[in-house]
C-alpha positions in Angstrom: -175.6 -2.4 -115.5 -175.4 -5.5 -117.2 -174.6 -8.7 -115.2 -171.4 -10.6 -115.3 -171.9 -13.8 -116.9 -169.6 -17.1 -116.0 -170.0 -18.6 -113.1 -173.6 -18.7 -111.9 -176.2 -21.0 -111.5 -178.4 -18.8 -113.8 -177.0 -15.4 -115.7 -179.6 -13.1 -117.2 -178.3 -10.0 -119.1 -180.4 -7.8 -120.8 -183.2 -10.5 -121.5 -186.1 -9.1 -123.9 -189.9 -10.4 -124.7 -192.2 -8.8 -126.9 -195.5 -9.0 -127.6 -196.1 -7.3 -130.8 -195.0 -3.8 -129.8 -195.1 -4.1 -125.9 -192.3 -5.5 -124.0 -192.9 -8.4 -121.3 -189.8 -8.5 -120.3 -187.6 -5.5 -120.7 -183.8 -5.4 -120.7 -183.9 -7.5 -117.5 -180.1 -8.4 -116.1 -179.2 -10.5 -113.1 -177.8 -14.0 -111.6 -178.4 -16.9 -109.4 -176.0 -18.2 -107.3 -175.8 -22.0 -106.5 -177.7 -23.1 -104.0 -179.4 -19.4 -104.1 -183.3 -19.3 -102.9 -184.1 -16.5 -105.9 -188.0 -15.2 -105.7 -189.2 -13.3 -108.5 -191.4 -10.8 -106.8 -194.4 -8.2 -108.9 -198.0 -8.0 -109.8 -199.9 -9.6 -112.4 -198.4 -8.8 -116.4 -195.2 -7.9 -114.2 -193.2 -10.5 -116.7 -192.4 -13.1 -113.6 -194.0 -16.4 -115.7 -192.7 -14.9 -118.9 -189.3 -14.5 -117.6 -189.4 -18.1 -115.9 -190.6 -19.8 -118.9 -187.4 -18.5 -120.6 -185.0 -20.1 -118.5 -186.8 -22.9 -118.3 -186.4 -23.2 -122.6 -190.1 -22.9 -123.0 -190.6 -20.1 -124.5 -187.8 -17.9 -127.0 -186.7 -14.6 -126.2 -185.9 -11.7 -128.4 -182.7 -10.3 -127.1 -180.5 -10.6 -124.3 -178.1 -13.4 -123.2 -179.2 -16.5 -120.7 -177.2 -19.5 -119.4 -178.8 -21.9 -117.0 -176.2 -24.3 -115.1 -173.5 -23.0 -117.8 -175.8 -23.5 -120.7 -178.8 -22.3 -123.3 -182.0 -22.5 -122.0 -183.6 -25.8 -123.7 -180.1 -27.7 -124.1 -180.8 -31.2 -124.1 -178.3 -31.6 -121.2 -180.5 -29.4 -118.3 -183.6 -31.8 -118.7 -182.3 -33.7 -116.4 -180.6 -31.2 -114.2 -183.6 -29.0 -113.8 -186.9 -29.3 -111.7 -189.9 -27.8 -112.9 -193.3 -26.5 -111.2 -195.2 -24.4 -113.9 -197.8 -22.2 -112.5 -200.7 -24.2 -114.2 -200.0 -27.7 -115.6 -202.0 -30.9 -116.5 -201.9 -34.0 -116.5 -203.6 -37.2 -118.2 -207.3 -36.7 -116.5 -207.5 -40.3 -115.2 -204.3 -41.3 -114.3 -203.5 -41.5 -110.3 -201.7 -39.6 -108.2 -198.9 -43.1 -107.2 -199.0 -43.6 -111.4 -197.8 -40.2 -111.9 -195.0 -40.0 -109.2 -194.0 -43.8 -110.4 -193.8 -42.7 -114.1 -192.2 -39.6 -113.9 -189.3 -41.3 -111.0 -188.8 -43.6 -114.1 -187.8 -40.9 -116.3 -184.5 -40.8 -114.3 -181.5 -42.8 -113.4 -181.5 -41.8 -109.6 -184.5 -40.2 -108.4 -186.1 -39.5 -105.1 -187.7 -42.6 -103.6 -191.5 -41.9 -105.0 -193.1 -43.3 -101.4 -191.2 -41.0 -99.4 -191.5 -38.1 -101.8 -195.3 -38.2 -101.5 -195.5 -38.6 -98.3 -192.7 -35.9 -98.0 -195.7 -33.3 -100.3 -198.4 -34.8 -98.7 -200.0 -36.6 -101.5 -199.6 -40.0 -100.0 -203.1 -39.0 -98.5 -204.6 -39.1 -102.1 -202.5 -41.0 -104.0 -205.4 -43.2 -105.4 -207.3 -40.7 -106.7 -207.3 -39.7 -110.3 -205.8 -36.3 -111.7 -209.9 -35.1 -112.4 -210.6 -35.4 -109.0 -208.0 -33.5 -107.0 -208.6 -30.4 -105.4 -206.3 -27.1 -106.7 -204.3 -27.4 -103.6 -203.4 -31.3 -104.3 -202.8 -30.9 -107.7 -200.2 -28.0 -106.8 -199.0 -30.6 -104.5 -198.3 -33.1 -107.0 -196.9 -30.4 -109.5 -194.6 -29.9 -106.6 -193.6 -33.6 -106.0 -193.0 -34.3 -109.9 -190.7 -31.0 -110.2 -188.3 -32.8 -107.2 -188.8 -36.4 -108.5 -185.4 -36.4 -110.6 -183.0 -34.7 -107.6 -182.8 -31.4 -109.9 -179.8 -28.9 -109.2 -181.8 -26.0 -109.7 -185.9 -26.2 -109.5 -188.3 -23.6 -110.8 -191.6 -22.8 -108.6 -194.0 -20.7 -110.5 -196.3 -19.8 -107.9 -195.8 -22.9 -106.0 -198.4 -22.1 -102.7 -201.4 -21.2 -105.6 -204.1 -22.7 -104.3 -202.9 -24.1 -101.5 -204.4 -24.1 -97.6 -202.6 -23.1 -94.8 -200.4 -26.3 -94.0 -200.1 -26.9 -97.8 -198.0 -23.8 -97.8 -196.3 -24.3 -94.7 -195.3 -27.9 -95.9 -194.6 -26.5 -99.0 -192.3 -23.5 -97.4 -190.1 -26.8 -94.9 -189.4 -28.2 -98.8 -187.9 -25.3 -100.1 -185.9 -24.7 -96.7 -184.8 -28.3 -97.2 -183.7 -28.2 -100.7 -181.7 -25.0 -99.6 -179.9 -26.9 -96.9 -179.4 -29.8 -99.7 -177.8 -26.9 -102.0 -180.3 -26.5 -104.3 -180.9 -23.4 -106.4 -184.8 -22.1 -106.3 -186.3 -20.1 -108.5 -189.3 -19.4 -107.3 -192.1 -17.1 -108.2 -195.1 -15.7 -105.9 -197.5 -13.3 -104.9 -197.2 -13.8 -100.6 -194.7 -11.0 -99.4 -194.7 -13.1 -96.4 -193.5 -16.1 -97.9 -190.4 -13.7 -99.8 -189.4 -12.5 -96.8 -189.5 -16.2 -94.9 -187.8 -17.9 -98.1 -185.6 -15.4 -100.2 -182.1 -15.4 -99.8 -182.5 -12.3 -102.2 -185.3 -10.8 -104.1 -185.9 -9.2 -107.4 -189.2 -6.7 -108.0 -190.3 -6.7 -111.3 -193.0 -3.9 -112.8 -194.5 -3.7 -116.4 -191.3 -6.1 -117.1 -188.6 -4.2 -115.9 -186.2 -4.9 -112.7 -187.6 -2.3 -109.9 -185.4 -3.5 -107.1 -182.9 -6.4 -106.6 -181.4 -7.6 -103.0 -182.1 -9.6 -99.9 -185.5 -8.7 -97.9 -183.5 -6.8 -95.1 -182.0 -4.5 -97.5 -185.5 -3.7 -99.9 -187.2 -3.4 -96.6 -184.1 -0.6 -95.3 -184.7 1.6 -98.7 -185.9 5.1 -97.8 -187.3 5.8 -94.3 -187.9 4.2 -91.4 -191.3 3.6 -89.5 -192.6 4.7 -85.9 -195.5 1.9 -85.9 -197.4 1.6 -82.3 -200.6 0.3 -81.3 -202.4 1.7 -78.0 -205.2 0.4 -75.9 -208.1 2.9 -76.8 -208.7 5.2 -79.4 -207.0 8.6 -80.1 -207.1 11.0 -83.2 -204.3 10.8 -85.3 -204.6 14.3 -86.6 -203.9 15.9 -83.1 -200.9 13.5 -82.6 -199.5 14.8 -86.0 -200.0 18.3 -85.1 -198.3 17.6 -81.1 -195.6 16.2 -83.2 -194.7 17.9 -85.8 -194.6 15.3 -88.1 -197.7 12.8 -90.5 -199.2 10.1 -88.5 -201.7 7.9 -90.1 -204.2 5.3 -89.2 -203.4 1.5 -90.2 -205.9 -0.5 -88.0 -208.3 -0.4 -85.2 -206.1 1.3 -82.3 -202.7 0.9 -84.8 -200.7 4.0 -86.5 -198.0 4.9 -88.8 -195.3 7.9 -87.6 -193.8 9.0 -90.7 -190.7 10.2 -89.4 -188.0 10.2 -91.6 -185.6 9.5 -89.0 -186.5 8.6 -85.9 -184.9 10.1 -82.7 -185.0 9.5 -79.3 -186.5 12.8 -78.8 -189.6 12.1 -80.9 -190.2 8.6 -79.1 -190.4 10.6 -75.7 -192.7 13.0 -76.7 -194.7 10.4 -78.1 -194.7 8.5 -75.0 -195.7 12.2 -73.3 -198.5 13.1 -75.3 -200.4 9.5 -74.9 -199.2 9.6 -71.2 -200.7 13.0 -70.4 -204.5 11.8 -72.2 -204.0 8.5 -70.3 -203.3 6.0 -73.1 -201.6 3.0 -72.6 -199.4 1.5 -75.8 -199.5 -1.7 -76.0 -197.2 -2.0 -78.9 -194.1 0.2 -80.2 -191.6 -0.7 -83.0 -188.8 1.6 -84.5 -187.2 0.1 -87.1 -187.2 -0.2 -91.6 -190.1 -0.3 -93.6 -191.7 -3.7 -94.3 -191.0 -5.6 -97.5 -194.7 -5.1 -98.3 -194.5 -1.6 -98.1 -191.2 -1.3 -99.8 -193.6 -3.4 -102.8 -196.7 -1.5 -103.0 -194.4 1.8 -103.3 -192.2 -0.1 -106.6 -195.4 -1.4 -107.9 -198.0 1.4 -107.7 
């Protein structure tokens, strides 16, 4: 079904990319609302970048309509409306990090304060050093801090956490929340399924360029069964359990399984509870409830 176009922040219908005779994006359709945190979700070749670089008036498509903010991708009114993180980018090998920030904040009439922006990233801490000498993570930093320099309305963040450690992602992950609060629109790309579910306000599966799957992480993760997951305190064999019970359980970890219930019923849980009980088992975990996001993935994507 095609989406409506009019009154979004970003309206996709039908959008088409070729590659000689394959298709890298595939009659794709949907919209961005304002102030939307929109994460474009799917392996490698999935057509995430591809479709990104579109709206971002990078690179022409073959078919399909796009608006971004009410208008063509590349119009020379959304330069300065629009943020932009690509997923690799460069810069002038010797400049420094304060020259970058400084020249880029000129580019616009009012843009962030460049001091509190890099502190703000976290590239105050390097802001001497040149381009050549940053580390991935800091020069995803800096990509990050030049996409916000110019107060966009709607930012792109191809892969924005690439690279990063730990606290670069959650710094990175406070940004987006704060831009959300700001009414921003994101667009935002990525690998993590945990930082989709933490971020998205909804979340669109891509595969071999085609949409998969499109709505918020509670509803992806509440397609097709739910999960009996439990974790106990010693061993047991999961093959007995699945024959006491009438239905698959499966290993996941050391001491952690999987009842693949279809729908769970209080009946099940008690004799689950029964069987450990009678071999003296203690659980030290149980959780009835939807499938994770993750699993919900690898089942699209496979």
């Amino acid at each position: 079904m095609s989406a409506e176009l009019g009154t979004h922040a970003i309206e996709v219908d039908g959008l088409v990319k070729r590659y000689g005779p394959d298709a890298g994006v595939d009659h794709v359709s949907f919209v961005v609302e304002p102030g939307e945190v929109f994460v474009l979700l799917g392996p490698n070749g999935a057509g995430k970048t591809t479709t990104v670089e579109i709206l971002e008036g990078l690179r022409k498509r073959d078919a399909g309509r796009v608006t971004v903010l009410g208008h063509e991708p590349a119009s020379r009114g959304l330069a300065h409306r629009i943020g932009v993180m690509p997923q690799q980018g460069d810069l002038y090998a010797g400049i420094r990090t304060e020259e970058a920030v400084r020249l880029f904040a000129s580019f616009y009439d009012e843009p962030e304060d460049p001091e509190a922006l890099m502190q703000r990233t976290g590239v105050d801490r390097v802001r001497k050093t040149t381009y050549r000498r940053l580390s991935g993570g800091e020069r995803r930093r800096l990509s990050l801090a030049l996409a916000l320099v110019g107060r966009p309305e709607l930012v792109f963040l191809d892969e924005p956490t690439a690279e990063m450690d730990i606290e670069g992602r959650r710094a990175t992950w406070d940004i987006v929340a704060e831009l959300k609060e700001r009414g921003t629109t994101v667009v935002l790309t990525t690998h993590h399924l945990d930082e989709s579910s933490k971020l998205a306000d909804r979340v669109a599966i891509l595969r071999r360029g085609s949409l998969v799957a499109l709505g918020t992480p509670a509803e992806l993760s509440a397609r097709g069964d739910a999960r009996v997951t439990f974790q106990t305190a010693t061993d047991i064999d999961p093959e007995r359990l699945t024959v006491a019970l009438g239905v698959p359980v499966t290993r996941t970890g050391a001491e952690s399984y999987r009842i693949e219930s279809g729908d769970p019923t209080p009946d099940l849980i008690s004799r689950l509870a029964t069987w450990l009980t009678a071999r003296g088992v203690l659980i030290r975990r149980l959780d009835v409830g939807p499938r994770s996001l993750e699993e919900v993935y690898l089942e699209l994507t496979r």
